[in-house]
C-alpha positions as CSV (number, residue, x, y, z in Angstrom):
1,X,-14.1,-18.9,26.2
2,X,-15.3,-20.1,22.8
3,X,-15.4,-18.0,19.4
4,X,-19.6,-16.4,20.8
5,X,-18.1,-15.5,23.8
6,X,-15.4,-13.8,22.6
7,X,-17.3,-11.8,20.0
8,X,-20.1,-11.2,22.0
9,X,-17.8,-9.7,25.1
10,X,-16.5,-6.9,21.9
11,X,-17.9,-4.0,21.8
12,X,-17.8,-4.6,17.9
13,X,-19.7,-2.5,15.2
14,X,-21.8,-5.2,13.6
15,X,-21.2,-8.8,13.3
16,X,-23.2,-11.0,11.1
17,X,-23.7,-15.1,10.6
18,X,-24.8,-17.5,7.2
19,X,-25.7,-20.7,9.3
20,X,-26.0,-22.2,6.2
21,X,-22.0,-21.7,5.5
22,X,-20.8,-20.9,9.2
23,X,-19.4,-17.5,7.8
24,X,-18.9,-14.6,10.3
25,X,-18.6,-11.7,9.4
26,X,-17.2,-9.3,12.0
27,X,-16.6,-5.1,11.5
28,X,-14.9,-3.2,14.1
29,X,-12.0,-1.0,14.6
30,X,-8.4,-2.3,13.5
31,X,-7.4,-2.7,17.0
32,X,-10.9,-5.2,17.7
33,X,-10.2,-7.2,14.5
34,X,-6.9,-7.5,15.1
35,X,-7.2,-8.8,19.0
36,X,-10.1,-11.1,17.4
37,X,-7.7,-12.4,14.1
38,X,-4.9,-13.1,17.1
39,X,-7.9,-15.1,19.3
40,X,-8.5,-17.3,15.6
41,X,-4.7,-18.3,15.3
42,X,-4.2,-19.0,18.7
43,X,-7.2,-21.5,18.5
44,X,-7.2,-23.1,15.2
45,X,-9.8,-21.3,14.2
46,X,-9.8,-20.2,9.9
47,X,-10.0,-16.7,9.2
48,X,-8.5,-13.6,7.3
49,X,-8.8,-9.9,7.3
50,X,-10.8,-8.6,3.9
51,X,-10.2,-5.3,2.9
52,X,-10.4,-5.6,-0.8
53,X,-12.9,-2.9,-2.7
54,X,-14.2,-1.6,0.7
55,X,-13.2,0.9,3.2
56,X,-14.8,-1.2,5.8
57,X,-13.2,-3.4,7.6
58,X,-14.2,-6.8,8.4
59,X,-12.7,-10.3,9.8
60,X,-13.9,-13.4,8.1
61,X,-14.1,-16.2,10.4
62,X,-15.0,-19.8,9.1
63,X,-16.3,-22.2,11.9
């Protein structure tokens, strides 16, 4: 399963993509983001948890 499958199998709140910069932006629950920052690590795959001036939640994930 690549990173689009797994995000796409999530029932996640909204997930959105720059082409241009291969930035995803994915908001969900702490349990989603967390299972999804696990699937990143475990693959090589860059990304980090922002929380900073927001309540929202959101995974950053750089392909």
């Amino acid at each position: 399963m690549n990173i689009a499958e797994k995000i796409n199998n999530m029932d996640l709140r909204k997930v959105t993509v720059d082409e241009r910069t291969g930035l995803i932006l994915a908001y969900g629950t702490d349990q989603q983001l967390a299972e999804l920052e696990k699937y990143c690590h475990n693959n090589n795959i860059v990304c980090y948890m922002n929380t900073w001036f927001s309540e929202d939640h959101k995974l950053e994930i750089t392909l």
